[in-house]
N, C-alpha and C positions, 0 to 999 in steps of 0.2 A: 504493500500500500504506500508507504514510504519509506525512498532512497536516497540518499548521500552518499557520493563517491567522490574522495579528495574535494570535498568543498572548500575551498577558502574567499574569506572575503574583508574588504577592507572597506570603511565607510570613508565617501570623499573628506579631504582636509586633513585626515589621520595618514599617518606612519606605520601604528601598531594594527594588526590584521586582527577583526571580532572575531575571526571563527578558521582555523585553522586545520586543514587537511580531515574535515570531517567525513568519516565513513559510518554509517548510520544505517538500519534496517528496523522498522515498527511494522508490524504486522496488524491486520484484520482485527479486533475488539480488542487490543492488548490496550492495559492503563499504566503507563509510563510517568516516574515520578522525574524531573530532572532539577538537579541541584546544583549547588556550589556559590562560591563567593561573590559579591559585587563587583560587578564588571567582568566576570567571567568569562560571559559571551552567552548566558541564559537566555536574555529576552530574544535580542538577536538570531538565535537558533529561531525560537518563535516565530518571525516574524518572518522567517524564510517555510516555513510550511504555507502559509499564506499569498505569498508572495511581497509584500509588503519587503522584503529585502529579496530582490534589489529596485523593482520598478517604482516604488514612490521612495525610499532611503537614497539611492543612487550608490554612489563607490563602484569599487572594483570586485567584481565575483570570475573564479574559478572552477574547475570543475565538475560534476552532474549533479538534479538534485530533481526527482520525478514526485511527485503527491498525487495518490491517485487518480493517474495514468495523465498527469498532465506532465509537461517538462516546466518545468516552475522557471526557466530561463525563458523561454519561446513564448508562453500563454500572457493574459496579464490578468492581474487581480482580481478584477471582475468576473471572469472565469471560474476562478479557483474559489472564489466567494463561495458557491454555489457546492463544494466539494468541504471544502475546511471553514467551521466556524472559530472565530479566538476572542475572549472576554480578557481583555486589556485589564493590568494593576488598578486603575482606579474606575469605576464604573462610571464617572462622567463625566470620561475623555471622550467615552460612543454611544452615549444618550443623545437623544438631538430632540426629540417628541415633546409635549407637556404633559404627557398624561401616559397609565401604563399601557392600556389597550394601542395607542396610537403607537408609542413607543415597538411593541410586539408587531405590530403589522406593518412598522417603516419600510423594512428590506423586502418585504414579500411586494409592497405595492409599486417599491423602484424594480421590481423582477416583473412588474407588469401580469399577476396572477390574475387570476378573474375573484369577483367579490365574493362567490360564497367560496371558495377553495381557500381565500385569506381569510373567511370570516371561522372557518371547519381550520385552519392552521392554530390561530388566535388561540379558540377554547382548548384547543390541546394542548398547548405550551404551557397557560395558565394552571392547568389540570397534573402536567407531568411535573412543574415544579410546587406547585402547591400555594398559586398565587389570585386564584382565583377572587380573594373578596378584597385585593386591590385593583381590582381593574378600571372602574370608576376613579383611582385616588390621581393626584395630581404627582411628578416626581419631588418636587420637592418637598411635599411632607414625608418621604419616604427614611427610612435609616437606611445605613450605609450597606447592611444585611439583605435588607429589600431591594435596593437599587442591585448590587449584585444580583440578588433573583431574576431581577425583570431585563438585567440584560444576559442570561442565560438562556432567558425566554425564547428571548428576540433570536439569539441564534439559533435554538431550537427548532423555533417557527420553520427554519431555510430549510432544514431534515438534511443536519451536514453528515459526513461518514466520520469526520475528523470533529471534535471539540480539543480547544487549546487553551488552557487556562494560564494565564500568567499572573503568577501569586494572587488568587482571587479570596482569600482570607487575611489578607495582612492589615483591614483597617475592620473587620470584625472580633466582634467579641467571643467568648469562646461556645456562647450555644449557639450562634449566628455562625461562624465559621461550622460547625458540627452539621448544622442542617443544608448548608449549602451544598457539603463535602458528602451527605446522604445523598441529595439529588444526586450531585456526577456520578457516585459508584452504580446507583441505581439505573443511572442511563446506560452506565459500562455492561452492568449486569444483565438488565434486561430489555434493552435495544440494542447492544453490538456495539454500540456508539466506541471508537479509537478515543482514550482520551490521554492528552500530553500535557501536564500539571508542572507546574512552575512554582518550589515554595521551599522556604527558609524552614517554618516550622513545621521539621520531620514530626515529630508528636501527634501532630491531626492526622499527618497521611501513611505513614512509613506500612501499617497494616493494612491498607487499603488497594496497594499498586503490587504490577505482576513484574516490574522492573526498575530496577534505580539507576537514573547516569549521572553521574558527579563531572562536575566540568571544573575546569581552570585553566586561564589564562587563552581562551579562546580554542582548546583543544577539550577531548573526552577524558578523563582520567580514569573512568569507570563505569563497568557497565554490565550487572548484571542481578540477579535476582537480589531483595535488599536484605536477607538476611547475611547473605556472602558479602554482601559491600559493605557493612557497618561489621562483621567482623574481620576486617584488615584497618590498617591505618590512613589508607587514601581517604578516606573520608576527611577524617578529623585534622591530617595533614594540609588540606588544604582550605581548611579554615570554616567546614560545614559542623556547623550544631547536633547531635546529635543526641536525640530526646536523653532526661534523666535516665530510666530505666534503663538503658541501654550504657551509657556513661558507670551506672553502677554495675551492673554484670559484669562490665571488662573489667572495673579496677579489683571487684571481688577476685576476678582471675587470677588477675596479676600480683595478689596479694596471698595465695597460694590456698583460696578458696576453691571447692570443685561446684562449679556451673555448667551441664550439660552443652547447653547452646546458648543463642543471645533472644532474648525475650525479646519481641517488637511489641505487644499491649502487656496491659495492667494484668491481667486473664492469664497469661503466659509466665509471666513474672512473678506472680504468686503461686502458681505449679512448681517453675524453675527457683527460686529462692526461699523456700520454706522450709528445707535442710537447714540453710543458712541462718536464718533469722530464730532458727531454733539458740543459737548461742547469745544471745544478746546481756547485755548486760547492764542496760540502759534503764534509766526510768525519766518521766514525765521530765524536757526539758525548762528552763526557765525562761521568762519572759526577755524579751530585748530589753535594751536602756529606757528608762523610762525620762525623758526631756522636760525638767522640771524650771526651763531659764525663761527667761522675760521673752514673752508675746509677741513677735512680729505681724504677725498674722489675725485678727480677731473680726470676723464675721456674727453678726448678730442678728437674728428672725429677718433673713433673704429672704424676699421674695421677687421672682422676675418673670414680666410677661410680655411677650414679642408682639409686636404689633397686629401681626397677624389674631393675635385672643390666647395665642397658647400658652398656657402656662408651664416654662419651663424648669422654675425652683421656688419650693413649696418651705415656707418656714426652717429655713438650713440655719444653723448655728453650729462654730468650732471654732479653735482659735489654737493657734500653731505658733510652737517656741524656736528662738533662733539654734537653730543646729538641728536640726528633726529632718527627717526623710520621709516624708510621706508617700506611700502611693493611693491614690484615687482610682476606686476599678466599679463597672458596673457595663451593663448592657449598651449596646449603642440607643443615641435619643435619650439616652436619663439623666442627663443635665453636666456631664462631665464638664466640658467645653465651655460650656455656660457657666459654668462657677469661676475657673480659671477664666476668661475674659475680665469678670467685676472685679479680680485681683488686679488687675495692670492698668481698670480703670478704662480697660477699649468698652465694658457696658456699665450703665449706671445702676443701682438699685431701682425697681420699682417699690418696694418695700424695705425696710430695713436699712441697717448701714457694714460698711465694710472699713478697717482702716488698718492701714498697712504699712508697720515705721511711725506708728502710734497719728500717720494724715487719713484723713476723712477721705476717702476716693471721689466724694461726691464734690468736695469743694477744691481739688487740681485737677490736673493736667496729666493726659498719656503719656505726653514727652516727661514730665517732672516724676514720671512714677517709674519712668522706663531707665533712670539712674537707679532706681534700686531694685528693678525687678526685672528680667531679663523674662522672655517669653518664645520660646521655640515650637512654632506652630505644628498642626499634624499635615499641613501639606507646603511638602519644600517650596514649591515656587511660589508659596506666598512672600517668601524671605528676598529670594533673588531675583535681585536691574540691574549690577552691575556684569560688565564687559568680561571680566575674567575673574578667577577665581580669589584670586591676591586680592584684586580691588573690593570682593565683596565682603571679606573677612576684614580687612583693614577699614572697614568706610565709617563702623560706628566709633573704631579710637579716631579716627582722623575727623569726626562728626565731635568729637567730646575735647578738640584741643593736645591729646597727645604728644608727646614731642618726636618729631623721626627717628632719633637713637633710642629711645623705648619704644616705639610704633613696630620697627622691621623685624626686631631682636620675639619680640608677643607673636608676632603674624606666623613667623618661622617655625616657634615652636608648637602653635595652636595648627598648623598645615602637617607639621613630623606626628604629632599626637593624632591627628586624625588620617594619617595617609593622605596627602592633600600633594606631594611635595612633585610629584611629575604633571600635575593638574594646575602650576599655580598660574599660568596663563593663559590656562583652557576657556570658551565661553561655557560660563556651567550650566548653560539648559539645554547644552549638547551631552552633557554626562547621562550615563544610567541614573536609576533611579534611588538606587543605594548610595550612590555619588551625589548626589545635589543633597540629599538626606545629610549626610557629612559635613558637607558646605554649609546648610544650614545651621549645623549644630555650631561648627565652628565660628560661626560671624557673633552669634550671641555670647558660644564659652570667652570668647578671644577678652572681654569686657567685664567677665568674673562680678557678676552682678550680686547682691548680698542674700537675695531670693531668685531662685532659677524655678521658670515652672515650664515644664516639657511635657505635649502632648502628642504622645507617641510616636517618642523619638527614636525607637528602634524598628519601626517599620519599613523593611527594606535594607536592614543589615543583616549581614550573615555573623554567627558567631562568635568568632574572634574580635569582631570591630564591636560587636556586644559588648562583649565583655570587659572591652578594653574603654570602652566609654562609661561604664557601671562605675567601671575604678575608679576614672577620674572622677566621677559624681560624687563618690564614696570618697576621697582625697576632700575634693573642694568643699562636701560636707562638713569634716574634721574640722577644715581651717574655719570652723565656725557658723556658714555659711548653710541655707535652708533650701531642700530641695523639696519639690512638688512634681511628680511625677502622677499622668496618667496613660494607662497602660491597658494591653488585653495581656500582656503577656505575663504568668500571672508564676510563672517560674523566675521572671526578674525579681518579681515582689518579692517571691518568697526568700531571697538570696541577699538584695542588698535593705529593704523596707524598715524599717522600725515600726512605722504605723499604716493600717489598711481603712480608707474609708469605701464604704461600699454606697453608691447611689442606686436610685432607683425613682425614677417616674417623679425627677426633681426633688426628691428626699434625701436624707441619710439613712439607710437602715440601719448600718451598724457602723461604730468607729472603733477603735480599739486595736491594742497588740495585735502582730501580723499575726504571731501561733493560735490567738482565738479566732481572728476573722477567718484565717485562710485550713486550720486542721480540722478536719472530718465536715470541709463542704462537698459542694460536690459540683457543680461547672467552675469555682471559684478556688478549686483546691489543687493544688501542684500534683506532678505525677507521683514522686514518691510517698507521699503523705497517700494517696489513693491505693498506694499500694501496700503501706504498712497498716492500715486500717486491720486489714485478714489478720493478723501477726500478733493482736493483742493476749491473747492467750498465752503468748511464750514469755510476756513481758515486756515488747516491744513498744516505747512513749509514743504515743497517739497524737502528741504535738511537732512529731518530725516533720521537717521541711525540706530540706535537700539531698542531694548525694552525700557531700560530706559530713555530712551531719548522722546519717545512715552507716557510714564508715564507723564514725567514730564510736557508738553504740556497738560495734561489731568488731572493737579490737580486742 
């Protein structure tokens, strides 16, 4: 169904080649997970099933590269529409409609169908994904889970052989990501449907696909069933995440525990680890620090309502000490977003007051609150207008009076921290999408603001660039300094958080120590804590969180 033979390609203006001597074979209903690091050459691969690389990208291509039975060199996208469907990282980059129905029936009415065959397409897409009682809704009431659905629809509608997902979970929450992740396998399952899934967090999918490719540096590094690829090191070598469970199996190995094989779900891991967890010697862990310093932060009976009538924060009260790590986690549409804004002062109260550095938000200025609170949005290109990369990190000390001999000496090290440093005269809305993510982060850390509040800043990073920005969050906290993080990723929380607030439908449900908010939930609870649940019987503390924390319990 689909071929690559020696494909290489290089996009115009670039040097370095995206995709490099690709040879490639995916068969008939096979569910292909492919991974690897930022800038790897992930999307790209994608976007040559389509055609979209090279006839709308342009550069230089090599090679053969067939999708069912077209020659994706020869044909042009239009064509191949018709064969390969693909739901783009952010769902409304290919919304175009106002409403969902409209939206579902766009492609089928540019393909010139007749009205009942688009009207007989429509209720079936609606019906296959399960979106039937938005079809009246307008998209922008929708959450970011729904818009996802409805452009699943839309390709649906076309009746492609190929579906291409390129990270279509990274701005969902985690039962929103679950239920989307049910449609696709369910179309794999039981329509045949090809599906080629693009995504960081192996966790949701790794049990789900009949094959894993690991990419790096625009080449394959791997490729082949994923229980065989997560047990060697090309995975984790080149910089891909791999779920807890999985991180815990191999280090039990290596630690001269006997582990049959490598568990890919919860279900397998508690077959495979229950000899193990028979030794424990653990009891009930203790709470994090408890941040007992003067207030930065104090929100008092919020209330906010959008113009439109909707009520998007219902009586919030909390108040955050300098040095605290908070993470913020809850469903998409429950007001995350919305609470962070009346921090920096971009919304005002409808109700209530906020004040931040002991000022009323209500009586300054965004620019006057943006010296002490720094704000790193959930979509990078809200961040970047400058020319190149250097310029857009440098522009807010050069915006604040900095002097040049501290200016280049900040820039330098905020580009080496972030991997920025062969990018720093690139234009950045030419980067991947892990890359502009970086750029943004760095334009706001470069300014080490005394409150940093990040709204899912690790969306579109692989692993290692995780981890390696946790650190610095977890450093710049030390030095005093209060982070506010919100997140679906809900294994970050458990690893760097002190405190967990959970929203829901513009409330607070719960505030509190991460070990009470996040042990023994359940879409809200990390994997390993899911997996020691079984384990209580032998004595194993019920307030576990992490890998190494599971270790330690088991020395």
């Amino acid at each position: 169904m689909i071929e690559f033979k020696d494909l290489t390609f290089r996009y115009a203006g670039t040097f370095k080649p995206a995709l490099r001597e690709i040879n490639l074979n995916i068969g008939d209903g096979e569910f292909v997970l492919v991974t690897g690091p930022s800038g790897c050459g992930k999307s790209s691969l994608c976007r040559c099933f389509n055609g979209l690389v090279p006839h709308f990208y342009g550069g230089e291509i090599s090679g053969e590269l067939n999708v069912c039975g077209f020659d994706v060199l020869k044909h042009k996208t239009g064509e191949i529409a018709t064969k390969v469907g693909m739901v783009f990282q952010d769902p409304e980059n290919q919304i175009v409609a106002a409403d969902v129905e409209r939206e579902i029936a766009f492609g089928l009415e540019n393909l010139a169908f007749s009205e009942d065959l688009i009207a007989k397409r429509v209720e079936e897409a609606l019906d296959t994904v399960g979106i039937a009682h938005l079809r009246k809704r307008t998209i922008q009431e929708l959450s970011g889970g729904e818009k996802q659905k409805v452009v699943i629809a839309s390709i649906l509608a076309l009746h492609p052989d190929v579906l291409v997902l390129d990270e279509p979970t990274s701005e969902l929450d985690p039962k929103a990501a679950e239920d989307v992740l049910t449609v696709v396998q369910r179309l794999n399952d039981d329509l045949g449907i090809t599906v080629i899934l693009v995504e960081h967090r192996l966790d949701r999918v790794i049990h789900l696909v009949d094959r894993m490719i690991v990419m790096n540096e625009g080449r394959i590094a791997a490729d082949d069933k994923p229980k065989k690829v997560v047990s060697f090191n090309v995975a984790s070598d080149t910089g891909v995440g791999l779920p807890p469970i999985i991180q815990l199996a191999k280090k039990l190995s290596g630690n001269g525990f006997h582990v049959d094989e490598v568990p890919l779900t919860i279900k397998e891991g508690r077959y495979l680890l229950r000899d193990v967890f028979r030794r424990t010697n653990g009891s009930v862990l203790p709470k994090t620090a408890d941040h007992k310093g003067e207030h930065i932060i104090e929100v008092e009976k919020l209330y906010h309502m959008y113009p439109t009538g909707t009520p998007a924060l219902k009586n919030v009260s909390l108040r955050v000490g300098r040095g605290e790590f908070v993470a913020i986690v809850g469903r998409n549409a429950s007001g995350k977003t919305t609470l962070l804004k009346h921090i920096n002062g971009l919304l005002k109260p409808t109700k209530g007051r906020i004040k931040v550095c002991g000022i009323d938000t209500r009586r300054t200025t965004v620019a006057e609150l943006a010296k002490k609170v720094g704000f790193i949005f959930q979509n990078p290109n809200d961040h970047i207008f400058s020319d190149t990369v250097e310029e857009e990190v440098a522009f807010i000390l050069k915006n604040r009076g900095v002097a040049r001999e501290e200016l280049s000496p900040r820039v330098d090290r905020i580009l080496k921290l972030f991997q920025l440093v062969d990018y720093r005269n690139s234009y950045p809305r030419s980067l991947s999408g892990g890359e502009r993510q970086r750029v943004a982060l760095a334009s706001i850390l470069v300014a080490e603001p005394k409150i940093l509040i990040l709204d899912e800043p690790t969306r579109g990073l692989e692993y290692r660039l995780k981890s390696e920005l946790m650190k610095h969050l977890e450093e710049y906290r030390l030095r005093g300094n209060t982070v506010i993080l919100v997140t679906h990723d809900v294994e970050i929380v458990a690893e760097y958080a002190d405190r967990v607030i959970l929203l829901s439908e513009g409330r607070i449900v719960v505030d509190g120590d991460k070990r009470d908010v996040l042990s023994q939930a359940l879409s809200f609870s990390p994997q390993i804590n899911r997996l020691v649940q079984a384990f209580d019987q032998y004595g194993v503390p019920h307030n576990i969180l992490t890998v190494d924390e599971a270790l330690e319990i088991l020395k």
